[in-house]
C-alpha positions, 0 to 999 in steps of 0.5 A: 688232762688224765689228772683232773679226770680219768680218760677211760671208763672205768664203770660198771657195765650194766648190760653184761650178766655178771655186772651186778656180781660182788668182786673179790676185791670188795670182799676182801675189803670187808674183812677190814670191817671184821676187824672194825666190828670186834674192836666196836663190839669189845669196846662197848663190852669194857663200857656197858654205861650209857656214855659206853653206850653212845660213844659206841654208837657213834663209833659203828655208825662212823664204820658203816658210814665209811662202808655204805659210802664205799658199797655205793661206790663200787656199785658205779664203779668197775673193782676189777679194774687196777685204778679202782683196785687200787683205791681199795686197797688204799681204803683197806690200809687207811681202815686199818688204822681207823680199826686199831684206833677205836679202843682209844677214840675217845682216849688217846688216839682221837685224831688219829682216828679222825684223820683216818676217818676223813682221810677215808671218806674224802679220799674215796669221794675225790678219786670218784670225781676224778674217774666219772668227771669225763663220763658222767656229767650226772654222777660227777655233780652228785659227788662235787656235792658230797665232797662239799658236805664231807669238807665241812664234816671233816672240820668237826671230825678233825676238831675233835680228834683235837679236843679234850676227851670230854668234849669229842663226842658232842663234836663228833656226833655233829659230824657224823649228823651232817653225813647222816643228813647228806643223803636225805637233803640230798647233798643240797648245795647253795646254786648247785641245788639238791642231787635227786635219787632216780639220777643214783643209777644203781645196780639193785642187785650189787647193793642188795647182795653187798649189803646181805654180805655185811650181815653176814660179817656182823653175824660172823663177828658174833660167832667168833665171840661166842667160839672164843669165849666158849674154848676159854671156859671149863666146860660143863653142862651148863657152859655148853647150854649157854654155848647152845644158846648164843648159837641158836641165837645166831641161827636165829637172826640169820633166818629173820634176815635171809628167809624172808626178807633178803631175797623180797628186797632183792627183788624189789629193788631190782624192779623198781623204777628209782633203786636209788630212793630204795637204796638210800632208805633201806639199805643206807639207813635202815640196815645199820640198826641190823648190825647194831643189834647184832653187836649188842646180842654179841656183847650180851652172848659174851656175858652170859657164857662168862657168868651163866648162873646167878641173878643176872645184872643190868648190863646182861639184861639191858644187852640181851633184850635191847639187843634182840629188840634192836635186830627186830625192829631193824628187821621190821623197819626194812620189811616194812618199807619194803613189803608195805606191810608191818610183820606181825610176828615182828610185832609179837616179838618185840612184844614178848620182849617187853614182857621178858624185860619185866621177869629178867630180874629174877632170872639167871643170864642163861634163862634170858639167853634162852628166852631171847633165843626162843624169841627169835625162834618163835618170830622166825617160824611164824614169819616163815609160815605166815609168808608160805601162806600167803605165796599158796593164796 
């Protein structure tokens, strides 16, 4: 009976005053997706063409795919306990080997790449029928649908691992479409029918602050990139002003995200009468265009300190505006959902970009850092401003 489904519970505790708390297990898992972020972020930097450009894209939904999946499930499950531990760590191996074989995804290493990435997602969900199929009739439905629709994405997964380079992304980009619609159909299933989000009986709390924590990676990547490259240039006074500006840049998006919205979300989601809805939109959706462009702002970081000076090219221009587009309007996006109410200080950023796009060619790399910078600075102080108003009203 124990192998078709576990005889103790191995669920979180929902009463307790730490059930909620992130487990060191978790954050040791993510370092994986450290690793997994440098190597997409790199990726993108030796390809700044639009086939770079989606097959990147690709490439760091399919990661955050597989951590959004695995952050709900230790949301429902205990990670101290030693089943659930173990499938961690099992995770993290079978991470690292999806991690190594992203520069040559769409090279060499393709199945490799699918086989881990299937091995991951099916792998984690067959463990969680086995674990809730005895003490949770709800949850145990739930995931009998999941594992039906990753079944089927695993065929075009595996398809393209298999196929000639010039076709995987087509074919990759229809399974990860299936696994992106999953929860928003609610994982429908012909005669089980649709999975609703107020039987997603999760800890708002656990998934806000597991979710604040992959910012905190994304975010970290980026520094590390900008330290790396900066103690690999002779230094001088303009390599440091450039150096001044990616870490400006970095304090900057840390604010957008953690002064304001974070902790609104927090909340919200831990009052609300169905979290499930709210995680699945806010938190699964919405925040990977967050760690996208914090990627993208990475990348362009790594071209401006490499060649500060001068007119700057496309590739520096495109990365460092659409980047800090990007991260307003995943920020906007989360903010609106969860406010009920567009920032207007969002709106004026993303307006100050457009215009910024319009003069960047004349400008050096250095002076787009700044400006994007100043952005940045100039969204998250009147976003702060606007918001202590609002609590003395």
């Amino acid at each position: 009976m124990a192998f078709f489904g576990a005889i103790r519970d191995y669920s979180r505790q929902r009463d307790a005053a730490d059930s909620a708390k992130v487990d060191f297990v978790e954050l040791f898992f993510d370092l994986v997706f450290v690793f997994a972020i440098t190597q997409i972020s790199h990726f993108l930097l030796h390809d700044l063409t639009l086939k770079g450009l989606a097959e990147s894209t690709l490439l760091l939904t399919a990661v955050w795919w597989v951590w959004v999946y695995t952050m709900w499930v230790t949301n429902w499950l205990d990670p101290a306990t030693a089943p659930v531990r173990t499938m961690l760590f099992v995770l993290m191996l079978a991470g690292l080997v999806l991690s190594t074989s992203i520069p040559a995804a769409f090279a060499g290493r393709g199945m490799i790449f699918a086989f881990a990435y299937v091995a991951m997602q099916l792998g984690r969900t067959l463990f969680m029928l086995w674990a809730v199929r005895h003490h949770n009739s709800t949850n145990y439905l739930n995931f009998v649908r999941i594992t039906v629709w990753l079944i089927v994405s695993a065929i075009f997964w595996i398809a393209g691992g298999a196929a000639l380079p010039e076709y995987r992304l087509p074919i990759w980009t229809v399974a990860l479409a299936i696994e992106i619609l999953g929860p928003a159909a609610g994982f429908w299933v012909p005669r089980i029918g649709a999975s609703s989000t107020t039987g997603w009986n999760v800890s708002g709390d656990h998934m806000a602050e597991r979710a604040a924590l992959f910012i905190i990676i994304a975010l970290g990547e980026s520094i590390l990139v900008s330290g790396a490259t900066f103690s690999e240039e002779e230094w001088s006074l303009v390599s440091f002003a450039a150096f001044l500006t990616t870490f400006v840049a970095s304090v900057a998006m840390w604010l957008i995200y953690f002064n304001v919205g974070q902790s609104a979300a927090h909340h919200k989601i831990a009052e609300t009468d169905d979290p499930g809805r709210m995680a699945r939109l806010a938190y699964t959706y919405v925040h990977v265009l967050l760690v996208a462009g914090i990627i993208v702002v990475a990348v362009s970081d790594e071209l401006i300190l490499d060649h500060p000076l001068g007119h700057a090219e496309a590739a520096v221009i495109w990365t460092s505006i659409g980047g800090t587009a990007l991260y307003l309007v995943g920020n906007l996006l989360f903010k609106r959902y969860v406010n009920g109410r567009v920032p207007l200080s969002h709106l004026v950023g993303l307006g100050l970009c457009a215009g910024l796009a319009v003069i960047c060619p004349a400008l050096s790399p250095l002076a787009i850092g700044a400006a994007t910078s100043m952005i940045l600075i100039i969204v998250t102080i009147w976003e702060y401003w606007s918001y202590t108003q609002r609590k003395q009203q």
